[in-house]
C-alpha positions as CSV (number, residue, x, y, z in Angstrom):
1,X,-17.9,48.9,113.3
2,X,-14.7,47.7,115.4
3,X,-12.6,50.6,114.9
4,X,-9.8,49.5,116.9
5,X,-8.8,46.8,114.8
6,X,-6.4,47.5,111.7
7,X,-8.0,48.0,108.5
8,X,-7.3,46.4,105.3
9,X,-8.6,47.8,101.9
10,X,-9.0,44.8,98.9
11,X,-10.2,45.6,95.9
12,X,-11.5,43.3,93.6
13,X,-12.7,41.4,96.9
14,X,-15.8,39.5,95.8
15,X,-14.7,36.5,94.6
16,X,-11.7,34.4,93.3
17,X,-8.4,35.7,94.9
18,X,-9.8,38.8,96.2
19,X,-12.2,36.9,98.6
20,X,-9.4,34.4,99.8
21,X,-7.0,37.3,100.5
22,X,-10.1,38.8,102.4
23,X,-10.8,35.5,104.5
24,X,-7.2,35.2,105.8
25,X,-6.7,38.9,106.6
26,X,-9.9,38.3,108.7
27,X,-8.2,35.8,110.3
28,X,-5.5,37.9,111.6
29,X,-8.2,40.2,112.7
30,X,-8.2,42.8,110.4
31,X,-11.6,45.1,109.5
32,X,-12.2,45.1,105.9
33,X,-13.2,47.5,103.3
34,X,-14.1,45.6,100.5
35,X,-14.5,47.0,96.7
36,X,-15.9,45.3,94.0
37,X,-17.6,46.8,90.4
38,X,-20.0,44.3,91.8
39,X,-22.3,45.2,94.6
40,X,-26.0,43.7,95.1
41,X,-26.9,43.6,98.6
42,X,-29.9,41.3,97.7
43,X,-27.2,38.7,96.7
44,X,-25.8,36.6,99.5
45,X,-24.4,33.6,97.7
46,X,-22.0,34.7,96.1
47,X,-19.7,38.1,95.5
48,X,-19.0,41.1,98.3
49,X,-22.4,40.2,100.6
50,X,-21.4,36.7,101.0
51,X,-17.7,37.4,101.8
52,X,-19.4,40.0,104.3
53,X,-21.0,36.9,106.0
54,X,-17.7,35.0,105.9
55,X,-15.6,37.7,107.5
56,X,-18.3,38.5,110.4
57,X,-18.6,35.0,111.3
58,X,-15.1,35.6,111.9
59,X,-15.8,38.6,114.2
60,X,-14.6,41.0,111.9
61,X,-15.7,44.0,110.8
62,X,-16.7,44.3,106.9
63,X,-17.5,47.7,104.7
64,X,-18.7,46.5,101.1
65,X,-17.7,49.8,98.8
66,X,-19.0,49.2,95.4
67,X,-16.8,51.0,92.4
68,X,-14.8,50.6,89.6
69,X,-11.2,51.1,89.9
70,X,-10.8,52.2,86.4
71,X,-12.5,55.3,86.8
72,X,-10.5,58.0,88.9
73,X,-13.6,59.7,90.4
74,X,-14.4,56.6,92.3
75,X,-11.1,56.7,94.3
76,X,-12.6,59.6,96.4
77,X,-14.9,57.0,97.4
78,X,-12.9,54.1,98.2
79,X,-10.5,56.7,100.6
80,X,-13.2,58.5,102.0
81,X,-15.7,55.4,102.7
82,X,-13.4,53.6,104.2
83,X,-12.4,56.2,106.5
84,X,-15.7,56.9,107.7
85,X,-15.9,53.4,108.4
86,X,-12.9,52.6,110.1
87,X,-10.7,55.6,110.7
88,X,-8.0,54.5,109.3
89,X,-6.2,51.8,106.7
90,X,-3.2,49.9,107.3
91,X,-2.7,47.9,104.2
92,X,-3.6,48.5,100.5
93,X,-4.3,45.4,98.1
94,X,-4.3,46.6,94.0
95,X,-6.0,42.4,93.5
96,X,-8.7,44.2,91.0
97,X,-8.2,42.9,87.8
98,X,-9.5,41.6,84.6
99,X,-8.7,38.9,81.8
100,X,-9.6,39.5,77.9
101,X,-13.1,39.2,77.0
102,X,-11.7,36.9,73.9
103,X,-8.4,35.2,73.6
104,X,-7.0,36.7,70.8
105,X,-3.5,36.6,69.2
106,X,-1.2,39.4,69.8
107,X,-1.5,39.6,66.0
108,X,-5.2,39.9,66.1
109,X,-5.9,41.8,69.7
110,X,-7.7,44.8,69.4
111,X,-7.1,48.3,70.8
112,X,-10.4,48.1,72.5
113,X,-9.1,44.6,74.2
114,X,-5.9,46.5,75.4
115,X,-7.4,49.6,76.6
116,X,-9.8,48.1,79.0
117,X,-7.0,45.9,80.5
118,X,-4.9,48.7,80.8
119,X,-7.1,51.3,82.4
120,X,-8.3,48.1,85.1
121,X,-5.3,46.1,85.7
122,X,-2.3,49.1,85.3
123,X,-3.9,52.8,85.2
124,X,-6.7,52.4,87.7
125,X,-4.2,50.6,90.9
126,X,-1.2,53.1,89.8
127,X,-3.8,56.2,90.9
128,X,-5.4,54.3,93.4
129,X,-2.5,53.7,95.3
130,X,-1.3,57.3,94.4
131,X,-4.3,58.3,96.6
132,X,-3.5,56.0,99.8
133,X,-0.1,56.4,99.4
134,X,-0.3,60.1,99.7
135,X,-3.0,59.1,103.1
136,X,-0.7,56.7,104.6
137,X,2.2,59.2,104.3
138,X,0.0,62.2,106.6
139,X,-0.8,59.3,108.8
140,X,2.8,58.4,109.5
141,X,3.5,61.6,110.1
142,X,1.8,62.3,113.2
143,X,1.6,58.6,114.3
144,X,5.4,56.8,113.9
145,X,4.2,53.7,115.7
146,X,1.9,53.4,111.9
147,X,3.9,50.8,109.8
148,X,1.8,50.8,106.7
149,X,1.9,48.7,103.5
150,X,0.8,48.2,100.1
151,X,0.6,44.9,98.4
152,X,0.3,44.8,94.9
153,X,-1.6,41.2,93.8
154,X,0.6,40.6,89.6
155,X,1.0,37.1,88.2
156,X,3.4,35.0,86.4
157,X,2.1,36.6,83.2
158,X,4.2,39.5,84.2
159,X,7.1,37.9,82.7
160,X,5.6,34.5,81.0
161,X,4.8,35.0,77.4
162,X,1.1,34.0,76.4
163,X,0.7,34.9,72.9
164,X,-3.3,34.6,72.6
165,X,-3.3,37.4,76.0
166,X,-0.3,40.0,75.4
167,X,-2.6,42.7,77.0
168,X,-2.8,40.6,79.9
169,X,0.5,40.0,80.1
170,X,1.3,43.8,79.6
171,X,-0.7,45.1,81.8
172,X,0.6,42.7,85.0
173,X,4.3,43.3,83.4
174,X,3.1,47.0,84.4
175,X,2.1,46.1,87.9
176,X,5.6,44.7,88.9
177,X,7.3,47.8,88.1
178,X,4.4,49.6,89.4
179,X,5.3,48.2,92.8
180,X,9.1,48.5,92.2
181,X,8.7,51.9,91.7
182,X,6.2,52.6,94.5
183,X,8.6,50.8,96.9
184,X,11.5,52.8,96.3
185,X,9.5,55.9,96.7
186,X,7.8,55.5,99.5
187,X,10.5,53.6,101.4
188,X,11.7,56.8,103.3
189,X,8.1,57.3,105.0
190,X,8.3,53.6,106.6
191,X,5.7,52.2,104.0
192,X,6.7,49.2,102.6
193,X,5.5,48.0,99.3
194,X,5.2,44.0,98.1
195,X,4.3,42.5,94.7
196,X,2.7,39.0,94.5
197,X,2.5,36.8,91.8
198,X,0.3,34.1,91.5
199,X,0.5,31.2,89.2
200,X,-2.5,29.2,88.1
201,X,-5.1,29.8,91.0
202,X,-8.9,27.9,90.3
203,X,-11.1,30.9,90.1
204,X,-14.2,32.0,88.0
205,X,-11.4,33.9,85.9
206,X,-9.9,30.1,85.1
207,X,-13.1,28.4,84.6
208,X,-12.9,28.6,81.0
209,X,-9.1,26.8,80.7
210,X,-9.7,24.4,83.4
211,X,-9.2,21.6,80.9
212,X,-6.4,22.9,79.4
213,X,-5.0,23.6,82.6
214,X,-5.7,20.4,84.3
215,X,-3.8,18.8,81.4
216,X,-0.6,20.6,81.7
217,X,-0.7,20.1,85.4
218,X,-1.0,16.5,85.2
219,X,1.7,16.2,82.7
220,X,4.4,18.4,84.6
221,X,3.9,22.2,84.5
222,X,3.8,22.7,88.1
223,X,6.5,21.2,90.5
224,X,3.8,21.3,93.1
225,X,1.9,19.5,90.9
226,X,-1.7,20.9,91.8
227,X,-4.0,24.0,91.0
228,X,-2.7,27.2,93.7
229,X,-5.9,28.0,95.5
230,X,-7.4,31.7,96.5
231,X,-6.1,31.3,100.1
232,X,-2.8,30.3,99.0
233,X,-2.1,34.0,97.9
234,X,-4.1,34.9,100.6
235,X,-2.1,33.7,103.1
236,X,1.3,35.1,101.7
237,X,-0.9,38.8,101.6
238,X,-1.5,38.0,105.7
239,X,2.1,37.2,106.1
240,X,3.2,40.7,104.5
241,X,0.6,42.9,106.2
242,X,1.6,41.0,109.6
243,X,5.3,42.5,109.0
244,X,6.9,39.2,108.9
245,X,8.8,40.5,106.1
246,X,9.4,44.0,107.6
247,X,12.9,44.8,105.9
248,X,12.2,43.7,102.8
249,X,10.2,46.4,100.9
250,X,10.1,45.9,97.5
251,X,10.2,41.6,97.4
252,X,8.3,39.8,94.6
253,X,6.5,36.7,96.7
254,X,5.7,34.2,93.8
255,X,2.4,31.7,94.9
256,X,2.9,29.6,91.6
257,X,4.2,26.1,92.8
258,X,7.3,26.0,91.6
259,X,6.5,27.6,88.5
260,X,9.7,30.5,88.4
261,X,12.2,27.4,88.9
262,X,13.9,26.9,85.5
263,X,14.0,23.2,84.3
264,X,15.4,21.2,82.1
């Protein structure tokens, strides 16, 4: 592995918006430690080993960790791995993250429903980031030239009311304070902390509502007026972890086209 190189650690880095974040961090030159619930080696077509093909064709360096982010004893894992691999991590992205099994309304969604989302989308990042947080801040302490960062990946859900989802919703509503909070604290050690919110990105999580979706778009949802894409929030992470927002710790980077604009 090219240990030189600074390290980025993705989870949820298989597919969708995970693997576009991962593709145009590679293209910075970043190393990659990749984490997916996924992992099949034998599978090169699609999820982590195919993303591992992309990014070396790219001359970077790629270290597929497969664990779930809900469960707390795999975040020994996901520190320690990628340290062994790399020596070292520059940037966290919280991107894990899961949509309902079923649309239901909030009047019908179940505490089963709410408690996966939950312990995936909000508990698993807060104590995953606890961990690196609590690595980055040893690091800068005997290295000052170290400018880490943590990029938290929300959505638009985090403050756009979708009835037949409100765990959804809740659980990325968690995620933007989550990174509010983390920024303030962590300010003082030089580690700046960004949220992201995409809009309506074409992934396998938006397969399902494609219709619907392509409907609203073609009759005026989006000022952009077109689907956001995986590398579009991919390349606002690359902008962040280059520093090109380096005194603005904290900012919410919405990737929605236009969606946050209020219209008459």
């Amino acid at each position: 592995m090219k240990r030189e190189k600074p390290v980025a650690l993705i989870t949820g880095a298989g597919r969708g918006i995970g693997r576009g974040i991962v593709i145009e961090l590679a293209k910075i030159g970043y190393n990659i430690s990749a984490v997916d619930i996924l992992y099949s080696p034998e599978e090169n077509k699609t999820g982590l080993f195919e993303v591992k093909q992309r990014v070396e064709e790219l001359s970077g360096g790629f270290f597929p960790i497969g664990a779930d982010i809900s469960s707390l004893e795999d975040h020994d894992k996901i520190l320690n791995s990628t340290l062994e691999a790399f020596g070292r991590i520059d940037v966290l992205v919280n991107n894990a993250g899961v949509a309902p099994a079923a649309r239901l309304d909030i009047l019908e969604t179940t505490p089963e429903s709410y408690d996966r989302l939950l312990a995936i989308n909000a508990r698993g990042p807060f104590f995953l980031t606890q961990k690196i947080a609590n690595y980055m801040m040893d690091a800068t302490k005997t290295n000052s030239l170290l400018k880490p960062s943590i990029i938290f990946i929300s959505s638009i859900s985090a403050y756009v009311s979708s009835p037949a989802r409100s765990e959804y919703c809740i659980s990325k509503a968690a995620i933007s304070q989550m990174a509010r909070i983390y920024a303030d604290r962590l300010a003082i050690y030089g580690i700046n902390v960004y949220e992201i919110r995409p809009g309506i990105i074409q992934t396998d999580m938006t397969v399902s509502v494609k219709e619907k979706y392509d409907d609203l778009i073609a009759n005026g949802l989006i000022p952009q007026n077109r689907w956001g894409f995986p590398e579009d929030v991919g390349k606002a992470v690359a902008s962040l972890a280059k520093g090109d927002f380096a005194y603005s710790t904290g900012m919410v980077v919405e990737v929605s086209g236009g969606m946050n604009i209020c219209r008459l």
